[in-house]
N, C-alpha and C positions, 0 to 999 in steps of 0.2 A: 654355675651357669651351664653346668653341662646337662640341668632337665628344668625344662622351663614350662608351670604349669599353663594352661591357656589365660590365668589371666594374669600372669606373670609376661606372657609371650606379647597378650595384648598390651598391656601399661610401656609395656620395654619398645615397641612397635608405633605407638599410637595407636591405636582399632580400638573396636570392641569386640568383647568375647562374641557377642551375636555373628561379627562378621567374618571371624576365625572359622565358626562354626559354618558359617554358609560358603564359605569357601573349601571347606572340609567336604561339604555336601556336592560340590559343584564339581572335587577333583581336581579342584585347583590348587591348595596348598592342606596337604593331609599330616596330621601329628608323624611325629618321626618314630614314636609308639605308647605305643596301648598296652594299661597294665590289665591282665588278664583277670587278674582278682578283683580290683575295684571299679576298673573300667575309664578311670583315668587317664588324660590324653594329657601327655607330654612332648614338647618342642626343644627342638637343640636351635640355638645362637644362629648356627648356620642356616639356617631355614629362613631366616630374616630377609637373607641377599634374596630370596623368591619374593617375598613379599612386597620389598624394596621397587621389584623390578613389576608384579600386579601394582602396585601403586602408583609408579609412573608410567606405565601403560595407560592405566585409566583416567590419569591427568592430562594425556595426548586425546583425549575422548573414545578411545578405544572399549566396545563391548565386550563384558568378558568372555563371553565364546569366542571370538578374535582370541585374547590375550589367551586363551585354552589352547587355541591350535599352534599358536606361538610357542607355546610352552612343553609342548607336547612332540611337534616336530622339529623345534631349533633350527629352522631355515632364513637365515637371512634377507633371501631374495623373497618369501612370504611373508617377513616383515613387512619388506620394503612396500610388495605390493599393498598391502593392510593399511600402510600409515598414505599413501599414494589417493588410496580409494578415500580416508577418511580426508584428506587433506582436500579434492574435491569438494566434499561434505562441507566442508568447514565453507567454502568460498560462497559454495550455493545460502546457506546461511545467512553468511552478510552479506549476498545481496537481496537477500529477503529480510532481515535487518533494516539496510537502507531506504527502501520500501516501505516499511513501516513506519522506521522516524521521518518518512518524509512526506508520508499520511497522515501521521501526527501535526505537523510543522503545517502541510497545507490545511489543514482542518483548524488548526489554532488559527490562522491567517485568516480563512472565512469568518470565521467568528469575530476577532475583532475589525476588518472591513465592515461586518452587518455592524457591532457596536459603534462603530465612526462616520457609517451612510446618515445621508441627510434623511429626512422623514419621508413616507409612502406621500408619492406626489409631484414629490420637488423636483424641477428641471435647471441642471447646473452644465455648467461644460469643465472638461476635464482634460489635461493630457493624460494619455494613458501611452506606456511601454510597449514595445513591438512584444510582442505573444505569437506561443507556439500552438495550435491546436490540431487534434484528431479528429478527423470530419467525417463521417459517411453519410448518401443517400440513402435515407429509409424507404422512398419509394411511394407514403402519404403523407397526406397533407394536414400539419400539427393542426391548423387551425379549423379545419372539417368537423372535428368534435372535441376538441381543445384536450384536457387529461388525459382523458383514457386511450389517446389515438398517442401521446405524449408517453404512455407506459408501453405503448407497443414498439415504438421507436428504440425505448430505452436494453427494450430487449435483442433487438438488434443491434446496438453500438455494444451492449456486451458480449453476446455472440464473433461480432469484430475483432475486439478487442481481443478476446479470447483466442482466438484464432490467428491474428498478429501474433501470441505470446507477449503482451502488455502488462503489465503491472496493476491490477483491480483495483491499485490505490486510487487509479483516474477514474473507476464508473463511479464517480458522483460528482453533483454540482453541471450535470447537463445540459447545454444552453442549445437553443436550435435560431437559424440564419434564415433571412428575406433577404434578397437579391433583391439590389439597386433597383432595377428598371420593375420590380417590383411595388417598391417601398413607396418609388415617387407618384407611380399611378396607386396605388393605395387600392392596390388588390393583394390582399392574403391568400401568399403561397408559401410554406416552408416543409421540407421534405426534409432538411437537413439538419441534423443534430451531431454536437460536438462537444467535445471538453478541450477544458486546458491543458497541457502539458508539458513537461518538462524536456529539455535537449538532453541532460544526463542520461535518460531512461528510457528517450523513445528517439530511434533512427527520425534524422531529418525527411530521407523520403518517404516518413507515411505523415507528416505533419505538413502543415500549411499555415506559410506564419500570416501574421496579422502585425502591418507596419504599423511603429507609434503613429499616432495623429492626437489630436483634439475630437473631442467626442461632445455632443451634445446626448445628456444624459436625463434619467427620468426612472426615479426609484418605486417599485412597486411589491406591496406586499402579498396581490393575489395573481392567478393567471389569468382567472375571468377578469381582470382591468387590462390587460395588455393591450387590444386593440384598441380601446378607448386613449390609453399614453401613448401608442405611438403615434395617433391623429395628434395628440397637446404638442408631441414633440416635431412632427412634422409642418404645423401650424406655429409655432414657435421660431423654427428656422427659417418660413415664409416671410413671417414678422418682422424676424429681425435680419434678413439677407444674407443666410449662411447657405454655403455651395453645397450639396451633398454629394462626397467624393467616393463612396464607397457604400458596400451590404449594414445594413443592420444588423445587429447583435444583439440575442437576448442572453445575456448571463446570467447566472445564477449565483448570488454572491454568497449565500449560505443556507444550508438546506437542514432543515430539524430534526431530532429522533424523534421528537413526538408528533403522531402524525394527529391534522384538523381534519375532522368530518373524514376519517378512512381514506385522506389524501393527502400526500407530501406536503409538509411546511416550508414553502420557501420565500427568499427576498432575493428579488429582480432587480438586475440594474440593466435598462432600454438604452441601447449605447446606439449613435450615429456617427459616425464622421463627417468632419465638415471642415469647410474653409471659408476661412474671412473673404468677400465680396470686395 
């Protein structure tokens, strides 16, 4: 044990010679010596305890530049600050982690909503759950040129969003709102577009909740039909003597990767609020 070839040094270590040798290169753990004649590089036992200690460095997530200046100056208090800074690191992580299985989670949820919606047409009433949403004024009016006046909007809620420091897991599934005294004279005006979102991940004062109620609903697979459904739906409520207590909602219950005709795929659910008469 007292000359341990490198791939003696490796087997006895765990490594591989590749990574003896890159650590050799890097000055991080150099053979304890070199036979002049053959050029062979030999490790003493003791050289192990450095290894020992690059190896749990780098199990803390530590890069080995870090673990060099550790190693190089033995300062304690540049430890501390190194694991301090990565420990940070680590938090920012999972909360980008969270984020994403929770982009995931909402995206699975759209998907099966659209698998369980009634067909393109149908007008059902529903209770729905008080909801959290992100709202801004765009300033035009969606229904002026329907799509493309809809991508300018969307540019602006990310813009928003952006600028909140929000979580991008929310720009999608975009729904935009008709105000009551709107709705009821049955003039299209909506400037407003929103998403849903969650209390975890977005301060209460930028969201605006939406209390449970019963909804009279109406599922649509294009946007060119929307004004058409929400006359069925508001002639429906006529019919049958429901109060309208509240704004219209256009949601968005799930939105496609493959885009039709160079436009967003999506399926609509036309929500009202209403009360028994």
């Amino acid at each position: 044990m007292e000359r341990l070839t490198i791939g003696q040094m490796a087997r006895l270590n765990h490594v591989s010679e590749q990574t003896l040798r890159f650590y050799e290169k890097l000055h991080l753990l150099e053979p304890d010596t070199v036979s002049g004649e053959t050029g062979y590089r030999y490790y003493s036992i003791k050289q192990s305890a450095v290894l020992d200690m690059i190896q749990y460095m780098k199990s803390l997530g530590m890069k080995l530049a870090d673990i060099k200046r550790l190693l190089d100056h033995r300062d304690p208090s540049l430890i501390k600050g190194i694991l301090r800074q990565k420990s940070l690191q680590i938090d920012e992580e999972i909360h980008k982690l969270k984020y994403q299985k929770r982009a995931i989670e909402r995206t699975l949820q759209s998907y099966q909503r659209y698998e369980a919606s009634p067909p393109d047409g149908a007008i059902v009433l529903e209770y729905i759950e008080e909801r959290r949403m992100y709202c801004i004024d765009a300033g035009m009016n969606f229904y002026d040129c329907g799509i493309e006046v809809y991508e300018e909007m969307l540019r602006k809620l990310k813009e928003s969003l952006i600028s909140n420091k929000l979580p991008q897991i929310y720009f999608c599934n975009a729904g935009t709102i008709l105000r009551q005294k709107d709705l009821e004279q049955r003039r299209f005006y909506s400037s407003e577009i929103f998403v849903f979102v969650d209390r975890e991940f977005v301060p209460d004062e930028l969201t605006i909740s939406v209390p449970a109620n019963i909804y009279l609903c109406i599922y649509c697979n294009e946007f060119k039909k929307e004004k058409e459904y929400i006359g069925h739906l508001l002639d429906d409520a006529k019919e049958k003597g429901y109060r309208i207590v509240g704004d219209y909602i256009c949601e968005v219950i799930a939105e496609f990767p493959l885009l039709t005709r160079k436009e967003r795929g999506m399926f609509l659910r036309l929500q009202i609020p209403i009360k028994f008469s």
